[in-house]
C-alpha positions as CSV (number, residue, x, y, z in Angstrom):
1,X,119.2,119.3,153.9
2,X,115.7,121.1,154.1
3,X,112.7,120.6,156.2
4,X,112.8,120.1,160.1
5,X,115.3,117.7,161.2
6,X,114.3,114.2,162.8
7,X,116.8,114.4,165.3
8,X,118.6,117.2,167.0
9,X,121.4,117.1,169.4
10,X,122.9,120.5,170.9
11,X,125.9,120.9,172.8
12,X,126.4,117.0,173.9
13,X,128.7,116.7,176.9
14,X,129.7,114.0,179.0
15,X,132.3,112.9,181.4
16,X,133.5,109.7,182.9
17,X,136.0,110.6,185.6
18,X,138.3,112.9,184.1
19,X,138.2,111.5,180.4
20,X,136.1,113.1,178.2
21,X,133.4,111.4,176.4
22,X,131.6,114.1,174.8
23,X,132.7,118.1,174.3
24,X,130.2,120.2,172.9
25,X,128.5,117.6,170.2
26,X,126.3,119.3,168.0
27,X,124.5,116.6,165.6
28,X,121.0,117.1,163.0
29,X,119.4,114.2,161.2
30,X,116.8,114.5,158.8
31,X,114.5,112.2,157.5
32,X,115.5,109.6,155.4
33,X,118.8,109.9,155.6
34,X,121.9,108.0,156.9
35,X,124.3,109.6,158.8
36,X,127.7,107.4,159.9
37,X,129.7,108.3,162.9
38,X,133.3,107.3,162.4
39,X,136.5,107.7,164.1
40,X,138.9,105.4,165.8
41,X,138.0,103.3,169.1
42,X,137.9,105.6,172.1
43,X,136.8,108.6,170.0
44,X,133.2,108.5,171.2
45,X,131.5,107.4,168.5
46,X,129.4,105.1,170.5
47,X,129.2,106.9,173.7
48,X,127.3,109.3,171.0
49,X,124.9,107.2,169.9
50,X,123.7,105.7,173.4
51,X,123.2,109.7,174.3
52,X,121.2,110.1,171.0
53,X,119.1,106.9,171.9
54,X,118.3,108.1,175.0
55,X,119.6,105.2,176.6
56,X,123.0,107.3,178.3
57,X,121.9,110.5,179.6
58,X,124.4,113.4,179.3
59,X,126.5,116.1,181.6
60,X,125.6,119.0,179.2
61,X,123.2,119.5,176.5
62,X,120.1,118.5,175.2
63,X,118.6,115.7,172.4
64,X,115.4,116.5,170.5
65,X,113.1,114.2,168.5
66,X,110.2,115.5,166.2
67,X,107.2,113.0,166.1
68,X,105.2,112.0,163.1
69,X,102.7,114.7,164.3
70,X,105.7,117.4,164.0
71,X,105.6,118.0,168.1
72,X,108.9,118.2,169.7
73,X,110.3,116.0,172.7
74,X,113.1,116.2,175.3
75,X,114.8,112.9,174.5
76,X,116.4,112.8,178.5
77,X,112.9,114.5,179.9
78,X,110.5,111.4,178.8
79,X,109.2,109.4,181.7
80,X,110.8,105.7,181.6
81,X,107.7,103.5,179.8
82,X,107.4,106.0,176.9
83,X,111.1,106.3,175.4
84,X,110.6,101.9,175.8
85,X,107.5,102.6,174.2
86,X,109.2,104.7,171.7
87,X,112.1,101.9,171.3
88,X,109.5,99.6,170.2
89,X,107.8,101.7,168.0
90,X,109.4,104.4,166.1
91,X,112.9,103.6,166.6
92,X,115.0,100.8,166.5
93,X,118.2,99.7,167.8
94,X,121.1,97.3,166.1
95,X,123.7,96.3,167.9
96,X,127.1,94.4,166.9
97,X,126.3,91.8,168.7
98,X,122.6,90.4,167.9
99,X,122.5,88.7,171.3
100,X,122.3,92.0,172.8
101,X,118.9,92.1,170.8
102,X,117.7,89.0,170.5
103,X,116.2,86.0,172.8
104,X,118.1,83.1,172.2
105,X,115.3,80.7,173.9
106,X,113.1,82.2,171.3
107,X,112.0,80.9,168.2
108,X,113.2,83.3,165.2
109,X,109.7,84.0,164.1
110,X,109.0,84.6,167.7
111,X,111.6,87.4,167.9
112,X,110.2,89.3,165.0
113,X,106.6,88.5,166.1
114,X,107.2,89.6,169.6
115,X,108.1,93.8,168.8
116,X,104.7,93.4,166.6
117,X,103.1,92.5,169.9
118,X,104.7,95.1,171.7
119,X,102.6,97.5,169.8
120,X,99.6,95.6,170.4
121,X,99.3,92.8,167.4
122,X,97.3,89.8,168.9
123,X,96.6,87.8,165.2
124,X,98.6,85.1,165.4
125,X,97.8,84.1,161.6
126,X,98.8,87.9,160.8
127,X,102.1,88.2,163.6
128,X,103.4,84.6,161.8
129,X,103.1,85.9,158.1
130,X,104.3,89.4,159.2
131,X,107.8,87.1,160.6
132,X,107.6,84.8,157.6
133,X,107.8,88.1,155.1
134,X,110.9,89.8,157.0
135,X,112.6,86.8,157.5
136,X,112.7,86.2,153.5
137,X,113.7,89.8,152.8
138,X,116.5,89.5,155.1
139,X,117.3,86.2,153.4
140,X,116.7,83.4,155.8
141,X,114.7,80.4,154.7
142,X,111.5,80.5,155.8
143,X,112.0,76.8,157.5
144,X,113.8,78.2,160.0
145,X,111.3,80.1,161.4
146,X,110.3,78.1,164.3
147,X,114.4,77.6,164.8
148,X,116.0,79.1,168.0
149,X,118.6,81.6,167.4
150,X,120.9,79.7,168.9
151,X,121.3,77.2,166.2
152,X,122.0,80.5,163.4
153,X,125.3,81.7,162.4
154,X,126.8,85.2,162.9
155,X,125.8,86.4,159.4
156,X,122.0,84.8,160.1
157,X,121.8,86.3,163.6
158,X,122.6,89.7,162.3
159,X,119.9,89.5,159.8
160,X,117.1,88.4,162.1
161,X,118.0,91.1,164.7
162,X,118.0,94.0,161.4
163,X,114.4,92.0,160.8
164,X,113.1,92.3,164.5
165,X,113.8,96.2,164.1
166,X,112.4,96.9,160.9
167,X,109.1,95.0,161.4
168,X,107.7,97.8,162.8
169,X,108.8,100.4,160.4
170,X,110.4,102.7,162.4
171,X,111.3,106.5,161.3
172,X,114.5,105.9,163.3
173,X,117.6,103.4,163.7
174,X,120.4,103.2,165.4
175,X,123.0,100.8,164.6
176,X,126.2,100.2,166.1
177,X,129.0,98.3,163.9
178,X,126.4,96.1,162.3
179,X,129.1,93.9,160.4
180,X,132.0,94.0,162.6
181,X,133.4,90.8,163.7
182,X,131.8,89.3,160.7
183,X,133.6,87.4,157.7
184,X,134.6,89.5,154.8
185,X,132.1,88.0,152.7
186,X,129.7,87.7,155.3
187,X,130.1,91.6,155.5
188,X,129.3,92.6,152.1
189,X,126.2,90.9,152.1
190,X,124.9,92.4,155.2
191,X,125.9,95.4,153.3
192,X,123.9,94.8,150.3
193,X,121.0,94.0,152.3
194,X,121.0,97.3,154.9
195,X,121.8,99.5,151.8
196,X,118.3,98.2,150.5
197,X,116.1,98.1,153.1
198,X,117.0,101.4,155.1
199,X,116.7,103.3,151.5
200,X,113.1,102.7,151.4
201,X,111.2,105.7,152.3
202,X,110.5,107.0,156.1
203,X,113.7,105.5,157.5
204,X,116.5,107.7,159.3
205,X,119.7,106.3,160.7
206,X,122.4,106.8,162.5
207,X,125.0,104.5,161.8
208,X,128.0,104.0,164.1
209,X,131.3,102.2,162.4
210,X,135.5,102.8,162.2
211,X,135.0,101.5,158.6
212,X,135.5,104.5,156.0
213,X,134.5,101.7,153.3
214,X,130.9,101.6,154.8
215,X,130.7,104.6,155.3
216,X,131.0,105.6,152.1
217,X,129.2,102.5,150.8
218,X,126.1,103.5,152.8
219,X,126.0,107.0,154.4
220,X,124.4,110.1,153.0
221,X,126.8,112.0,155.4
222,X,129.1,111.5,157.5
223,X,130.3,113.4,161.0
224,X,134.7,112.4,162.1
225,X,134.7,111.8,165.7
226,X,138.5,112.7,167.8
227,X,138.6,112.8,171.4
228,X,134.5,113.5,171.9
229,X,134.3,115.7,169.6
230,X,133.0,116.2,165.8
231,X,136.0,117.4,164.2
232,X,134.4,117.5,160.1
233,X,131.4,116.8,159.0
234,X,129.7,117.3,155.5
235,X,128.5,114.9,152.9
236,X,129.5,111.8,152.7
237,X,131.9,112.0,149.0
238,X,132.7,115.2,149.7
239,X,134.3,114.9,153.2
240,X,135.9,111.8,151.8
241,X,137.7,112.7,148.9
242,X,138.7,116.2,150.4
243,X,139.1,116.3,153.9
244,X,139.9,119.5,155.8
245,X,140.6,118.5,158.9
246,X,144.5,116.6,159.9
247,X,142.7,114.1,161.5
248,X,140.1,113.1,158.8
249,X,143.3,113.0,156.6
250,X,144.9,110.6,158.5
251,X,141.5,107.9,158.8
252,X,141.0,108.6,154.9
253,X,144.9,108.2,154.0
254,X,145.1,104.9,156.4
255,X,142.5,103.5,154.7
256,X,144.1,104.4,151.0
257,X,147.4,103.2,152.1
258,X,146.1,99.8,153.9
């Protein structure tokens, strides 16, 4: 890639007890691209991306994020209010489970609506028509806006938690097994649907998953987590179809043999 990276993460460590977590993690995201994390449960993967969110803070090393005006900041060093600020902003977060992300006692246009307020949107004819819009491109009816989240399915919830984050166009996503626990078919649509709204321009993300499929399906690039540590990393196709390292072998030759 060319140009300043996004993100940048140098020498990542992190311990819990005696296990650990993260061992010298090196990690560059550029904008507009997706980068997946894989690697079997336990391998870090996540413990990764809460460092890189700024939400864990590590032993060892350092995160930096470049801001639309090209200055540099400390990920770990920012006071409290401004990485939430920054969360409700810039980035976004996914989770696996929606709930994490959503208000359940909240209408669904009201969770959409309410990040636009965060940053300051008072309009209530412009916050309703901004929900209206990002509930249709994530493909729930729009007579469901004034529904509670409650009454949604997995599939649905998943959808209006991708459109909470992305109403505020952030340069930078996190997400975190978007489609696991879902329905095989359920799956792929989600699939279809974050393939085209995160390759619209100005978007970043850093996608966590143990599925080589999405990967593949979605991921400019891709970084092999073992035991805390980046073991391969490259482009996407290329670390996929000829893997260097035994253990990306084995995830690649599990999958082809499953």
């Amino acid at each position: 890639m060319t140009g300043p990276a996004l993100l940048s993460a140098r020498g990542l460590g992190l311990t819990f007890g005696t296990i650990p977590a993260l061992a010298d993690v090196d990690v560059d995201l550029w904008p507009s691209e997706m980068l997946a994390i894989v690697g079997e449960s336990g391998s870090g993967k996540t413990t990764l991306l809460t460092v890189l969110s700024g939400r864990l803070k590590p032993d060892r090393g350092s995160v930096r994020y470049r801001d639309p005006d090209g200055h540099i900041h400390d990920v770990h060093a920012m006071p409290a209010p401004v990485l939430r600020r920054l969360h409700r902003s810039d980035w976004g977060f996914v989770h696996q489970d929606p709930r994490q992300n959503l208000r359940m006692a909240v209408s669904a246009g009201g969770n959409v609506g309410e990040r636009l307020m965060a940053q300051g949107a008072r309009h209530y004819g412009d916050i309703r028509a901004a929900a209206l819009d990002w509930l249709g491109q994530v493909e729930i009816d729009a007579e469901r806006i004034d529904d509670l989240p409650r009454t949604f399915s997995g599939g649905m919830l998943q959808r209006l938690q991708i459109a909470r984050t992305l109403v505020t166009h952030p340069r930078l996503v996190f997400m975190d097994e978007p489609t696991g626990g879902l329905d095989v078919s359920v799956q792929a649509r989600l699939l279809d649907l974050i393939r085209s709204l995160v390759s619209r321009p100005r978007i970043a993300v850093v996608l966590v998953t143990h599925d080589i499929a999405v990967a593949r399906l979605l991921a400019h690039r891709i970084a092999v987590m073992q035991r805390g540590r980046i073991v391969e990393t490259g482009l996407t196709d290329q670390v996929l179809d000829d893997p260097q390292h035994p253990y990306t072998q084995l995830l690649v030759s599990s999958v082809l043999s499953a």
